[in-house]
N, C-alpha and C positions, 0 to 999 in steps of 0.2 A: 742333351744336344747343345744346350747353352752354354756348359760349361768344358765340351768336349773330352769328357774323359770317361773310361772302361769303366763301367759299374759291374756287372757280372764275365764272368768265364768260367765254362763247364764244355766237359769231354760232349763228343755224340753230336749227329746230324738225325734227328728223330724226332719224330710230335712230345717223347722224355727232358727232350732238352730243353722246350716250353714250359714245361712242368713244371723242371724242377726251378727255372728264372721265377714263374709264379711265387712259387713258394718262396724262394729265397724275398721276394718283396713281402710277403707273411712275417715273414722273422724281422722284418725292419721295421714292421709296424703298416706297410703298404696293403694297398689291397690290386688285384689283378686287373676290378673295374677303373683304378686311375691311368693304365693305360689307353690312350686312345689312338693310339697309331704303330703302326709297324710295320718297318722296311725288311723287305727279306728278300732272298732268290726266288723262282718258281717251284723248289722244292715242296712236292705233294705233301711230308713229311711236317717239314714246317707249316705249312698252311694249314694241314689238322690239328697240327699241339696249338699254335693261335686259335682257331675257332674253340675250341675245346677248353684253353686256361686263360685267354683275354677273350673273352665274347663282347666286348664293347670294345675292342681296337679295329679299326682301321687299316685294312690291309693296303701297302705299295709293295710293288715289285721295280727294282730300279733298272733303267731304258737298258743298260750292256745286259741282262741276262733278259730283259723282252724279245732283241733284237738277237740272241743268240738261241732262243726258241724257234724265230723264223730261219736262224739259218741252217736250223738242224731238219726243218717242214723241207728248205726248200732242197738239203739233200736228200730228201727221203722221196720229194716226187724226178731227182735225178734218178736216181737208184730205179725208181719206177721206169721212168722214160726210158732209162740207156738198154731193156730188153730188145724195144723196139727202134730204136735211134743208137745204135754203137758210136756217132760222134761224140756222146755225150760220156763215154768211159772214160777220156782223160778232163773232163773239165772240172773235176771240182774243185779242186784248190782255187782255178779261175773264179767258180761261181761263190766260191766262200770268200776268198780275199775281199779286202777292200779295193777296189775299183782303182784307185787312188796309187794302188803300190803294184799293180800289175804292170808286164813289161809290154812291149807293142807287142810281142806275136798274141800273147794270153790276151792283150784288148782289143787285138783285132779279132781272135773267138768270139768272143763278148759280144762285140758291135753286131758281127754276123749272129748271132743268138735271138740275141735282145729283138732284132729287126724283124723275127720271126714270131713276136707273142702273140699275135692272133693266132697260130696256128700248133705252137707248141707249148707245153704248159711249163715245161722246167721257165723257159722265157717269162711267163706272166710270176711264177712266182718269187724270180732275180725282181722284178721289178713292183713285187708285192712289200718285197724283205727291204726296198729300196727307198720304196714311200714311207714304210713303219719306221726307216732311219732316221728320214728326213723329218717326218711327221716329231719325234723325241727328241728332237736337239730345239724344236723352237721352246721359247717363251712363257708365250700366254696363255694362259691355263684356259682362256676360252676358247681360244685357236686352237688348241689343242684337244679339246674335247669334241670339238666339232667337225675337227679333221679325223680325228679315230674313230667318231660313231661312222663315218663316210664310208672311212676303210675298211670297216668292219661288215658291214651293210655290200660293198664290191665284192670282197671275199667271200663270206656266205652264198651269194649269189652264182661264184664262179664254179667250175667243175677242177679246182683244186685242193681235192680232198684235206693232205695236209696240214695246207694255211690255214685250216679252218680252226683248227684246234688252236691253232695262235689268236684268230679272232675272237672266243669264245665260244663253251659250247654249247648250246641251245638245243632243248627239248620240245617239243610240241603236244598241246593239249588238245587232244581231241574231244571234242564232247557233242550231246543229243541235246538238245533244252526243250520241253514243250511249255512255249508260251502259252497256252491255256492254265496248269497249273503252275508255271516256273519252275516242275521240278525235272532235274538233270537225270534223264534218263536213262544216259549212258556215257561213259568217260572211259579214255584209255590215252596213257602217254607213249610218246614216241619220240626217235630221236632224229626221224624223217619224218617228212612233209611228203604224202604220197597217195592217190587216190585207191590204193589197194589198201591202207589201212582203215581210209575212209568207206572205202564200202565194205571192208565187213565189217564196223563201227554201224553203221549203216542196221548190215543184216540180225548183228546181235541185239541191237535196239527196239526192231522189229518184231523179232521173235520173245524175246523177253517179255515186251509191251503187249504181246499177241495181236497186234494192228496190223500183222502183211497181209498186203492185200486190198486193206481200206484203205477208202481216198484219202491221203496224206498229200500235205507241201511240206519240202524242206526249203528253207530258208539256207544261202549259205551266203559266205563273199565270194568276191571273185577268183580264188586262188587254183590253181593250178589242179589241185589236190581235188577239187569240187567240181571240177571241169572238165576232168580223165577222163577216157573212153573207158576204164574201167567201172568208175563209180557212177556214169551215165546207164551203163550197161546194169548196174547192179540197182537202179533208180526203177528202170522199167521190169525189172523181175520182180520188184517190191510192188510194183502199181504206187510209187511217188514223184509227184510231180515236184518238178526244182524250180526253180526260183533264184534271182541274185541279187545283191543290192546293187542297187543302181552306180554307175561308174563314175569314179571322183565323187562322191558323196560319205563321208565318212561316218555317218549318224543315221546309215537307212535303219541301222537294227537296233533301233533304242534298251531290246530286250539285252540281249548281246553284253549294250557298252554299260547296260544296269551289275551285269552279274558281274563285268572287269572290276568295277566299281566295290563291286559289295566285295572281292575277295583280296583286293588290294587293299582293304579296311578294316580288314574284320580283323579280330585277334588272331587266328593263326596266322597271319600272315609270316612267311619266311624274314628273320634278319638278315640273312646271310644265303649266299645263290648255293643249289642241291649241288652235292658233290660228282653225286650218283645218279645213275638214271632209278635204280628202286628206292631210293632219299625222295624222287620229283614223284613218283608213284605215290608211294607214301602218304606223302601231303595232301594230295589231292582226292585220296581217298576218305581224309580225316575234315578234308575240307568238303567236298560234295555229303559225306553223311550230314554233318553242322547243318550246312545251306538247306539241306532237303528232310531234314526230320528238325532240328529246332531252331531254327534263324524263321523268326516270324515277319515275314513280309510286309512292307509297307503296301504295296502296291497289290496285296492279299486282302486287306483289313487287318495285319498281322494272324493269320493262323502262316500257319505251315506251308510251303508246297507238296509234301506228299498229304496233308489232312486235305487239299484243294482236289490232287490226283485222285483219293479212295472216294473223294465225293461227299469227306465230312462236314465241309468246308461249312454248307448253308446252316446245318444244326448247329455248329458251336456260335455262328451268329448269330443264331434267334435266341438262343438261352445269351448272348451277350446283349442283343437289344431290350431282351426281357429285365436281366437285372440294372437296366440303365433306365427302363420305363421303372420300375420297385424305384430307384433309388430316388427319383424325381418327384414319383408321388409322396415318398417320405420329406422327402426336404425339396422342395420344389421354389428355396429362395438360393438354392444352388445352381439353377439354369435360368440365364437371363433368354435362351431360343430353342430349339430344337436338338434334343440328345443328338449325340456322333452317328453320323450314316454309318449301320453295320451292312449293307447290299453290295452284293457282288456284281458286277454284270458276267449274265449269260455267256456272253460270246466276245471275244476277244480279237481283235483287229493291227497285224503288224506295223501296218501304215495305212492310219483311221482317214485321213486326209484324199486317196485315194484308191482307197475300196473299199464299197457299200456292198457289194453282190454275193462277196465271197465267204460271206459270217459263216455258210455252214461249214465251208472248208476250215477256213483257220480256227475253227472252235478247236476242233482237234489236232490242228497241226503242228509238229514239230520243229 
């Protein structure tokens, strides 16, 4: 870039045409990991032959083909709309142009549109594709990060299906955790947030675990998803009592922000975001077996969560306390105090600070 001039050119618009740039830095004596960044269009194509032959570059997509993602969302919720709004059959060109080069009758469409985004969507998403303009012409790369996480965050939130795909697209991890033994009793991704997936998440966990029935708490947040008249409905068929953390408290589920923790950290953690939604499965699958058959827990005494689940948990600690008492009594100028606590407690407590009553419940709860 520094010295501005053409180093490769090859035929194809294909994850091929990545490839064969790779190689061609082979033959120079290059290697693929000295890339670290690369500009390209939103072509799907090209974004697989990068992951694929630069796996340490740096993906940018540059602001004309961002902003011409939203303008293609925001035809597509026109196209939607004008079944039930026929105004909206001559306006595209209006809503695609730039603002700027429309004549008065097309801005006076516009104005009348626009004036209607509370109540029409083609409206909210002229004025989604609007802000993502504005948002990519400024500056400051902080200003700008902090104005797209915003808009991204609006969008998600809106019922403008389209945009969404311009904001990025996000999967949801559903999962079981039983704080007793930490281990993940049930997991399922999804590409909705929805209290129908959660209650039969819910009922498979259940039945799996063979506990419907028994007095259970589920612990959840406040989301929408945990709060359905479905998954309420599917709370009292189980005989589980719910629970939420408390509002504006971001650390009621310490269990919770342990496991975020341990799977943002751990070695499989993803480089690069899932293409796919069976990619997001995938992982989570290779990640929940790890967590819950060999990732030895601190806050176990290091065994396992499923040896804590089968109930092996206390035997592997006493033959661990036993050979700590052997090794002490052999060389006993190797502890200046008391060997490593190897004891578990009994009973387990969400929020030990306030509740004492509840040990029998939350021993077992979910």
């Amino acid at each position: 870039m520094r010295a501005r001039r053409v180093v490769f050119v090859t035929t194809g618009k294909d994850a091929s045409t990545i490839e064969r740039f790779a190689a061609y830095l082979g033959e120079l004596g290059g290697t693929s990991e000295q890339i670290s960044s690369v500009s390209i269009d939103m072509s799907p194509a090209f974004i697989k032959g990068v992951n694929e032959h630069l796996p340490d570059a740096r993906l940018t997509f540059d602001k004309f083909h961002v902003v011409a993602h939203a303008s293609k969302a925001l035809d597509t919720v026109r196209r939607q709309q004008q079944k039930v709004d026929p105004q909206l059959k001559g306006m595209r060109w209006t809503l695609l142009k730039d603002a700027n080069k429309l004549n008065l009758a097309q801005l006076t469409d516009l104005e009348a549109l626009v004036s209607q985004y509370t109540t029409r969507r083609t409206a909210r998403a002229w004025l989604y594709r609007e802000q993502l303009r504005d948002i990519l012409e400024r500056k400051q790369i902080n200003v700008v990060s902090a104005m797209l996480h915003q808009w991204c965050t609006n969008v998600m939130r809106s019922k403008v299906e389209p945009m969404k795909d311009v904001a990025g697209r996000y999967f949801y991890w559903y999962m079981m955790k039983d704080i007793y033994s930490r281990k993940l009793v049930m997991n399922e991704v999804w590409e909705q947030e929805s209290a129908e997936h959660a209650s039969v998440l819910l009922a498979k966990g259940c039945l799996r675990e063979g506990i419907a029935g028994r007095p259970l708490v589920l612990h959840a947040d406040n989301g929408s998803a945990m709060k359905g008249a479905t998954m309420r409905a599917a709370m009292i068929d189980l005989g589980v009592q719910p629970s939420f953390s408390r509002p504006r408290v971001s650390n009621d589920n310490a269990f919770a922000e342990s496991l975020f923790r341990t799977a943002k950290y751990c070695p499989l953690w993803p480089e690069q975001p899932f293409d796919t939604l069976e990619a997001a499965r995938a992982w989570v699958q290779r990640f929940v077996q790890w967590y819950n058959e060999e990732h030895r827990h601190s806050g176990l005494k290091y065994v396992s969560p499923v040896q804590r689940h089968r109930g092996e948990a206390n035997e592997l600690l006493a033959r661990r306390h036993a050979l700590y008492e052997d090794a002490r009594m052999r060389n006993p100028a190797r502890w200046s105090g008391a060997i490593r606590n190897w004891h578990l407690a009994d009973s387990v407590y969400l929020n030990p600070e306030r509740v004492h009553a509840s040990a029998g419940m939350f021993k077992h709860a979910v």
